[in-house]
N, C-alpha and C positions, 0 to 999 in steps of 0.2 A: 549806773553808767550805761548808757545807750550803746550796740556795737551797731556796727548797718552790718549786711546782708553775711560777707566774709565773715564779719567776728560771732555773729549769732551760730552761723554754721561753725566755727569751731568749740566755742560753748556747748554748744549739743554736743557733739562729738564724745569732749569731758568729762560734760555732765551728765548725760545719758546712755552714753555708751564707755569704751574701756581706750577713750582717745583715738587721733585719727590715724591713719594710716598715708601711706604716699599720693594725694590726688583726691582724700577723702574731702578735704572743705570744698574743693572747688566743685564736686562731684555732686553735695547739695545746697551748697550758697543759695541758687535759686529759689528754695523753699525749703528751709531746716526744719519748719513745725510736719511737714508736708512728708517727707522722709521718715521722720520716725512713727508719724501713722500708716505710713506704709509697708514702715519693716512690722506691723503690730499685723498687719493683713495678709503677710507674705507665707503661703502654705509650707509645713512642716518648720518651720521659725522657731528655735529653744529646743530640736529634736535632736538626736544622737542618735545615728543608724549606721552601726557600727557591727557586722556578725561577728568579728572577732571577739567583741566583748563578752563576757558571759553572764545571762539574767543573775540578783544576786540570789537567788535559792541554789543556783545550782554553783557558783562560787564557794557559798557557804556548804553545800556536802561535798565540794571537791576539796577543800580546806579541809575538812574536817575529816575525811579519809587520807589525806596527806598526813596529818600530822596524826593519826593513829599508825601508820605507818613507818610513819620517822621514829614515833615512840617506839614500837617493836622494836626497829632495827636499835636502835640505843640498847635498851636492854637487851637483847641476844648479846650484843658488843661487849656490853657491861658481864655478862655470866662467863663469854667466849674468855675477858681479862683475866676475871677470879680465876675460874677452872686453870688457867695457862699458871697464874701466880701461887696458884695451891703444889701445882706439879713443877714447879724449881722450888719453892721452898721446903717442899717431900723429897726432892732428890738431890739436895745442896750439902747433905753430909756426907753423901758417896764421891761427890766430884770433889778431886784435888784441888788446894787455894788456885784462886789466880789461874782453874780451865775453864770458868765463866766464858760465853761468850756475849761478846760486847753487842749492845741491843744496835742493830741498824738504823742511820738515820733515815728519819724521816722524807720520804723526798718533798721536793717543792710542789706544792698545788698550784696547776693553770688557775686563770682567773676562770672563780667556781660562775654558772649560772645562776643566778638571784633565785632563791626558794618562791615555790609557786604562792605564797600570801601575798609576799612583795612584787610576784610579775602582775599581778589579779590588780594590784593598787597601782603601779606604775601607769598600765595602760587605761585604767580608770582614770588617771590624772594626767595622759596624755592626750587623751579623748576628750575630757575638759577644758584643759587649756589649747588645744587644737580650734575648739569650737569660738570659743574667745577673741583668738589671735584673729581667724580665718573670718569671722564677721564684717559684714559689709558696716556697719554700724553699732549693733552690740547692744541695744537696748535691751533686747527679749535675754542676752544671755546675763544682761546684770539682774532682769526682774530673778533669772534662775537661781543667780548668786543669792539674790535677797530672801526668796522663800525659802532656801535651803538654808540657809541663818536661821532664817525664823522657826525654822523648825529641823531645828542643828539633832545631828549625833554622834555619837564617838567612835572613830572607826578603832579604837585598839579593841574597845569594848563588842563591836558587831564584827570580828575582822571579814575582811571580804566582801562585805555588803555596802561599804560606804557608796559607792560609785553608781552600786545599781540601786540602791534608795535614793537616789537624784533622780537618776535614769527612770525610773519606777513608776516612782510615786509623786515626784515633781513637777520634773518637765513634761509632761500628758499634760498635767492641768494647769499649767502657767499664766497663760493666756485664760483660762476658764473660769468655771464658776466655785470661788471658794468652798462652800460647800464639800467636792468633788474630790479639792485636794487634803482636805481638813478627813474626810473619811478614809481617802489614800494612807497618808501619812501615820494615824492613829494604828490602824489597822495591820501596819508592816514589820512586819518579824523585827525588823533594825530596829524601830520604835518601840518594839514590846522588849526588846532584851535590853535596849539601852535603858526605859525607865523604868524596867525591872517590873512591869505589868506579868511578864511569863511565868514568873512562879508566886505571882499573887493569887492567896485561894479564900474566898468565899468562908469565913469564922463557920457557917452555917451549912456551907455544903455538906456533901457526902465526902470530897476528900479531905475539908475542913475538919470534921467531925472524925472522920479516923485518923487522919493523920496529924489533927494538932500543928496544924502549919496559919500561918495567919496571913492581913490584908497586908498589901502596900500599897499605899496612896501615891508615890511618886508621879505615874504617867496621868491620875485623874489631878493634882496638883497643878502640871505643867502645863496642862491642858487647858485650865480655866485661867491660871495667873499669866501663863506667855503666849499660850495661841490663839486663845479667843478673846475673853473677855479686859485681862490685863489686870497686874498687881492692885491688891485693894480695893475690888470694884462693888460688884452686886450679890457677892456669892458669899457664904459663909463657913467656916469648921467644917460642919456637918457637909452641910454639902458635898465638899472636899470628900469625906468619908462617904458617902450613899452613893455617889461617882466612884468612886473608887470599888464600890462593892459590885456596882452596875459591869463594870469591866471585869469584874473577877471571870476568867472561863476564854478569855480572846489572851491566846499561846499560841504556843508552834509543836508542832510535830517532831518529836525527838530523835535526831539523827542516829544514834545506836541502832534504834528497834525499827524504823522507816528510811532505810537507804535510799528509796525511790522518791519517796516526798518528804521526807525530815529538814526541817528550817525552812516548811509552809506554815502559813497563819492556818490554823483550826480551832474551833468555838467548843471545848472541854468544858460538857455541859456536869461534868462530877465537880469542877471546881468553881461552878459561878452560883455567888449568895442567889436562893430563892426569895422571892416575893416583890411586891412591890416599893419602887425608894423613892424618895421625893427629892429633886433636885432645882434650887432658884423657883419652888411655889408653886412646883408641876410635876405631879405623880406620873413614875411611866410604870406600867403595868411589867410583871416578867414576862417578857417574851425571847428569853435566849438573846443570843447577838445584835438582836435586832433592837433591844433596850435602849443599849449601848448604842447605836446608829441615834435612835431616834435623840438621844439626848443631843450627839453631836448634833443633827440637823438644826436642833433647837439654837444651839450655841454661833452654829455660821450662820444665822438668820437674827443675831442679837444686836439691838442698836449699840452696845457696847462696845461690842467685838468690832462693828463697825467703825468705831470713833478710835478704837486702838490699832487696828490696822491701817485706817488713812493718817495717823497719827508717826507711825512708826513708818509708813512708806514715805510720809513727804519730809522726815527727818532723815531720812538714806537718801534723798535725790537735792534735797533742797537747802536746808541748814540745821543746823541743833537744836535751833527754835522754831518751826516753820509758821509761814502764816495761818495766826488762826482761821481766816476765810478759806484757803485753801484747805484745809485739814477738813473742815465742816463740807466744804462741797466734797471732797472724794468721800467723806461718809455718806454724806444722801446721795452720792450716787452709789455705793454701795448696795445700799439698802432700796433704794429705786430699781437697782437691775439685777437683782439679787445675790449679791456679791459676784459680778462679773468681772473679774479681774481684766479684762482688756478694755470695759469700759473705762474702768479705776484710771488704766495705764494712760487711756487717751486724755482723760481730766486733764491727768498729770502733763504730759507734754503739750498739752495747748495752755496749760494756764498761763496768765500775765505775769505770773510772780516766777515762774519758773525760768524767766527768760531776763532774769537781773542779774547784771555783766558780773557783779562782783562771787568770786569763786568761792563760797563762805565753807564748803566741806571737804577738806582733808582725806584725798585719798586714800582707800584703806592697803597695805601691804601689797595684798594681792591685786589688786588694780591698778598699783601705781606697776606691776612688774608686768603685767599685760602692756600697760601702755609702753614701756618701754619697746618691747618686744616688738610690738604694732609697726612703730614709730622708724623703728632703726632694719627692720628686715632682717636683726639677727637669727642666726640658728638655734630650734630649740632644744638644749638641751634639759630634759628632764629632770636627772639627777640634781644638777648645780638649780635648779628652779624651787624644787622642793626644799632642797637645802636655805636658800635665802628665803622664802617663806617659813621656815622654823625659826633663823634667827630674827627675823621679822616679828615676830609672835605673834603669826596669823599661822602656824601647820594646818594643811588641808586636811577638812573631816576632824579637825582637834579642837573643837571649844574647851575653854577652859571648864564651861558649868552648861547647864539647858537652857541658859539664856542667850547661849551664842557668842560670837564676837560683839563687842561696840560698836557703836555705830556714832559714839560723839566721838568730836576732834580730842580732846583731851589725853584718850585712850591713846595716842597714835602719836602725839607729837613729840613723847621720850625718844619716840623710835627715830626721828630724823637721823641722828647720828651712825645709826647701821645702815641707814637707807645711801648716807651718805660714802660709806664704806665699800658698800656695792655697788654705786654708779661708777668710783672709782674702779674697782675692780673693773666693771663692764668694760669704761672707757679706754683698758691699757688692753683690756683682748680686741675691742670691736672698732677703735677710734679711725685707726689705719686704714678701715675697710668702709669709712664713712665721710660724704664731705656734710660735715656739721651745719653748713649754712643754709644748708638742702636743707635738713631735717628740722631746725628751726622753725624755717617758714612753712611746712610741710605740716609740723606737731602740733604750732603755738598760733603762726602766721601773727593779726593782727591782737592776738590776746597777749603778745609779747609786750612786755614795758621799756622804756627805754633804759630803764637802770639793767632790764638782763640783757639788751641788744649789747648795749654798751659792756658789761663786764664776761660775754662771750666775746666780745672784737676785740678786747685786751689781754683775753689768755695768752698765755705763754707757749701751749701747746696746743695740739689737737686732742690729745686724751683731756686735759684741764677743760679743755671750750666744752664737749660733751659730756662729760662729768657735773659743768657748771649750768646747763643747760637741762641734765634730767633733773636734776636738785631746785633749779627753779621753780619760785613760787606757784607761776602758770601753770609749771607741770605737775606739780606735786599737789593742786589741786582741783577741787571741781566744782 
């Protein structure tokens, strides 16, 4: 389907970004391919400079002195019980029946203030979806959505560090050169404790060998099968294992015995396998931490890894299947500019296939709840945002596995029916405070069909018309 000038710029908007906002189509009608190379050139673009927020090391030891903290006071609480319940039932045969006195109710608790793990995530995820909302266009924040999928972790498992392993270790290198972020990433406390790299020790070390503690392959695993090269490819068993032993020794500093630096990455040369390991046909020498780099360089410099990441990016922007021409040119350029991710990007938003009218990929949860947001100038609140992303089953920072959310329509189309539950909602708090025809032409404009112009002009209400309008197919996809 061909759109002219209006309908391309709402296209983009959709498809590349988190949908438009009031004045967005009209804002680059002129040149939609044009804009989103511009928001790719635009200084500090996918940045978060926030001083409120806290780096995640030091999250994670203020976390971690909290709730040694909270423990103490629990148990003093718990002895202060006993001690009180040992001295009435030692003095329950002196006092007459019935001069018991009657325990005090408890009084009411004000609404308590949200314990500090939960303030840590909240304005993490305020901070995020701030950045989102507030985009002129949204491209660079969905590339940050994409590499933080791609390289998912579990915030229950890291608590405290979800936010700032984005912040970190992602958005720095978004725009850059894979590489950069593939060493970021592997490297970071969130990554070593989510794949349980932190207490992998070397069969052969010296803490191996005293303490009878063994490998884990998890983070050398997820590392070959999901970040670089992709399931089934060039790599074998072994590999898996001699990678795996290559990492042995990249942990964190234990918050007990290092208050000052505990839950920094440090290279614990007593627990990494000695000598040399061979991995994909290429001996790396032991060189301490730097093995382990050297392997990764290898790995972002792999035509493989190339063919899996233009493979998986043009199935996130473009369809389930994407073109195989397109898929082949972001690999050689990949590997042409050394995995420069803002080359990639640029591929991607000039290519000729990226610009077919037809919206073939299904919103994911949290993008369709941006565009909302975008679209209507509602208020954000937090809480209730979080909330419909849970029932959603997209939780922020919660992959269900290391392989992230989906990214095919399949995953997503159970979900209509809760999607549908909370536009309703939206529409009975926000409807009264919107005129729907505005936002229509404003969200959808010429990407509108006539079967939804027509069954919004036939609501019954103004909550129904916007209700029927976020649930439309235009909107609900990209």
């Amino acid at each position: 389907m061909a759109l002219d000038p209006k309908g391309q710029a709402a296209l983009a908007l959709h498809r590349f970004g988190f949908g438009p906002r009031p004045g967005s189509i009209a804002a680059i009608a002129a040149d939609p391919r044009g804009a989103m190379l511009a928001e790719l050139d635009r200084p500090g673009v996918g940045q978060i400079n926030n001083s409120e927020l806290m780096a995640a090391a030091d999250a994670s030891r203020a976390i971690f002195a909290f709730n040694a903290e909270r423990s103490a006071k629990d148990r003093l609480e718990r002895k202060r019980r006993e001690a009180e319940k040992l001295r009435a039932e030692s003095g329950m045969e002196q006092m007459p029946a019935g001069s018991a006195e009657k325990e005090a109710p408890t009084p009411a608790k004000p609404d308590a203030t949200p314990p500090l793990p939960q303030r840590i995530f909240l304005a993490e995820a305020q901070a995020r979806l701030d950045a989102a909302i507030h985009a002129e266009i949204g491209l660079v924040e969905r590339l940050v959505w994409f590499w933080s999928n791609h390289f998912c972790i579990l915030a229950d498992k890291v608590q405290g560090r979800a936010g700032g392993y984005e912040r970190e270790a992602i958005r720095p290198h978004v725009l850059g050169h894979f590489v950069d972020m593939l060493l970021a990433v592997e490297s970071d406390p969130a990554m070593l404790v989510y794949l349980d790299n932190a207490q992998s020790i070397g069969p052969n070390s010296v803490a191996g060998i005293n303490r009878e503690r063994g490998l884990n392959e998890n983070l050398a695993r997820e590392i070959l099968e999901l970040h670089t090269l992709g399931v089934r490819t060039v790599y074998s068993q072994d590999d898996v294992t001699n990678f795996a032993k290559i990492l042995t020794g990249w942990t964190l500093l234990q918050q007990p015995s290092d208050p000052v630096h505990g839950g920094e990455f440090v290279f614990n040369k007593l627990m990494h396998e000695p000598d040399p390991q061979t991995v994909i046909g290429k001996t790396y020498p032991d060189t301490g931490a730097e093995q382990g780099r050297a392997v990764l360089r290898d790995l972002a410099r792999h035509p493989t890894t190339a063919k899996h990441v233009a493979q998986k990016l043009a199935r996130h922007f473009i369809s389930d299947q994407p073109p195989p021409a397109l898929v082949e040119r972001l690999a050689r350029r990949f590997l042409d500019s050394d995995g420069y991710l803002k080359e990639m990007a640029k591929v991607l938003v000039t290519a000729p296939e990226a610009w077919n009218g037809e919206q073939a990929k299904l919103k994911r949860p949290g993008e369709w709840v941006v565009a909302v947001l975008r679209c209507t100038g509602a208020p954000v609140e937090i809480g209730r945002i979080l909330q419909a992303e849970n029932l959603l089953a997209e939780p922020l920072w919660r992959p269900p596995a290391p392989k992230g959310f989906s990214d095919d329509n399949a995953a997503w189309i159970d979900g209509l029916a809760q999607r549908l539950d909370i536009a309703n909602q939206f529409a009975q708090r926000f409807a009264n405070r919107i005129d729907v025809a505005d936002v229509l032409e404003s969200s959808l404009g010429p990407l509108a069909s006539p079967e939804t112009r027509g069954a919004i002009a036939r609501a019954e209400s103004r909550t129904q018309a916007l209700a029927l309008l976020l649930m439309a197919p235009e909107f609900q996809r990209r």
